[in-house]
C-alpha positions, 0 to 999 in steps of 0.5 A: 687126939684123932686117930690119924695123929696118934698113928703119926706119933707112934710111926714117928716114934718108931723112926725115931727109936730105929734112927737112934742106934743107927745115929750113934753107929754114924758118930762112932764111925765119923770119930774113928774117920778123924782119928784116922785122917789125923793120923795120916795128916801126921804122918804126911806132914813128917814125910813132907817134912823130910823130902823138904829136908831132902830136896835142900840138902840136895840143893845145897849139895848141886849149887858148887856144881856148874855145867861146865864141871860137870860136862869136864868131870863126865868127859874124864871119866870118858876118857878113862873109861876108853883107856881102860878099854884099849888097856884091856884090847892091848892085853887080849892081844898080848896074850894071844901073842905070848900064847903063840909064840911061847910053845915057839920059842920053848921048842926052839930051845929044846931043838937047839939043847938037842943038837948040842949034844953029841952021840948023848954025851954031856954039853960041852962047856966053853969055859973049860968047867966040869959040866955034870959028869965031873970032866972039865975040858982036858986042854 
């Protein structure tokens, strides 16, 4: 054997030797890449599996519904929606108004009590009964 093909076959084998570990680091990576695709392909095949699920539940839940129902159920809860409303701006104004003329009318019943009473006697009774000093009316 020449000289040239004995640097050939150790030089091969060197590459060989260098190629062999980094070959089997190579297949261990390539066979934990698949475990791990198998895996996700599982886990994507569930998933699909219940959005399909979903999506026909979904269906079977909207096909009794037509657009016209659907138009005359939103337009109820419109309506409803404004008449709440109004009930609501017709209590703000009924408040308001109660508030104002509640201190009114409170201090027209003190103004009317105060003149009924005379020189601070009692309120004369009409129906002849004791009022709250015990004296009924002397007729």
């Amino acid at each position: 054997m020449e000289t040239w093909q004995t640097v050939v076959v150790v030089v091969a084998s060197l590459l060989a030797g260098a190629a062999i570990p980094l070959l089997v680091q190579l297949s261990i990576l390539v066979r934990d890449a698949r475990t791990a695709l198998e895996r996700t392909r599982s886990g994507a095949d569930r998933t699909l599996a219940a959005v399909a699920a979903s999506a026909e539940r979904l269906e079977a839940a909207t096909a009794g519904l037509d657009e016209r129902r659907v138009r005359a159920f939103m337009e109820s809860f419109d309506s409803l929606a404004r008449t709440v409303s109004q009930l609501r701006e017709s209590t703000r104004v009924a408040t308001a108004v109660g508030a104002a003329v509640g201190p009114a009318v409170g201090a027209a019943v003190r103004a009317w009590r105060a003149g009924r009473l005379v020189d601070g006697d009692a309120p004369e009774r009409r129906d002849g009964a004791a009022g709250p000093d015990g004296e009924g009316d002397a007729r």
